[in-house]
C-alpha positions in Angstrom: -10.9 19.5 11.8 -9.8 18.1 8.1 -11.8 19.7 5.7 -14.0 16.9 3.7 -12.0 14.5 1.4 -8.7 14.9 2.7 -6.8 12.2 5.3 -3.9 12.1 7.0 -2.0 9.3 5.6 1.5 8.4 6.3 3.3 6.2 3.6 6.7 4.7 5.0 9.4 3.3 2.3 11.7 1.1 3.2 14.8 -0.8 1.3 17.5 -3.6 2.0 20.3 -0.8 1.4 18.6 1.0 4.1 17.1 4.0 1.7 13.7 5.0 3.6 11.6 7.7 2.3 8.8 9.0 5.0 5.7 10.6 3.5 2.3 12.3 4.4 -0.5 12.7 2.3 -3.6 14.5 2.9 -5.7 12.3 -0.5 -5.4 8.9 -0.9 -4.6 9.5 -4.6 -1.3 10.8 -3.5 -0.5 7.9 -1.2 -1.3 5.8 -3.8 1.2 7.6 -6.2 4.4 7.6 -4.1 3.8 3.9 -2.3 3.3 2.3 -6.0 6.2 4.2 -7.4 8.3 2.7 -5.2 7.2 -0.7 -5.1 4.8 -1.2 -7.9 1.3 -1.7 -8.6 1.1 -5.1 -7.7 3.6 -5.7 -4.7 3.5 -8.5 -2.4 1.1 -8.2 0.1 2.0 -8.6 4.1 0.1 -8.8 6.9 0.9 -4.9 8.1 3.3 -4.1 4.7 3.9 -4.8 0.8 7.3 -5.6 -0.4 8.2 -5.0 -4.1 8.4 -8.2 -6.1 12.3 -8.1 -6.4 12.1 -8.0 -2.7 14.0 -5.1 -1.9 11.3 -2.4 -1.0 8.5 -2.7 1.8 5.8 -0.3 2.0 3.7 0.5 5.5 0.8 2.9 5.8 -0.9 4.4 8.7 -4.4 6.1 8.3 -5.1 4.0 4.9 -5.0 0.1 4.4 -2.8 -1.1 2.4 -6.0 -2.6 -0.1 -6.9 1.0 -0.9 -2.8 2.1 -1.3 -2.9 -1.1 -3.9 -6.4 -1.5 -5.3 -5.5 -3.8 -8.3 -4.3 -6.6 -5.4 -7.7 -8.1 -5.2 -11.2 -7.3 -6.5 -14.1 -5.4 -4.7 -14.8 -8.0 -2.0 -13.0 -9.1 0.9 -9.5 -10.2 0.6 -9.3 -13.5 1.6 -12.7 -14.5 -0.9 -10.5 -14.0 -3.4 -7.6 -16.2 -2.5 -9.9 -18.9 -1.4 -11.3 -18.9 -4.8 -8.1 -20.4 -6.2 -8.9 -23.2 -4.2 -10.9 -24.9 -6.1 
């Protein structure tokens, strides 16, 4: 059994030139670290990835969501409050 606090998180990096970088991370502080060092702290945001905003990385997470890899993405709140907000 994990002892408390720590995860098993798996961060996969992908890129258009083919480079991939596989990770695991037992905090989500160090997922965090190595997914937005690769493709920033504000990437585009997929259904099930993020892609850089050059468009040449993508990012996908298993044992996280990608909110908590990105939290400056949207506010506390669900996700798609905050887009319909610009609606109006």
């Amino acid at each position: 059994m994990a002892a408390k606090g720590t995860r098993n998180i798996k961060v996969s990096y992908r890129s258009i030139d083919r480079c991939s970088k596989n990770r695991s991370f037992k905090t989500l502080e160090g997922a965090q670290k190595f997914a937005q060092e690769w493709v920033g702290e504000t990437p585009e945001m997929g259904t099930s990835y993020t892609v850089s905003g050059d468009g040449i990385g993508r990012i996908t997470v298993e044992g996280a969501t990608l909110r908590e890899l990105f939290p400056k993405l949207a506010p506390a709140g669900r996700y798609d409050e905050y887009i319909d907000s610009y609606d109006d």
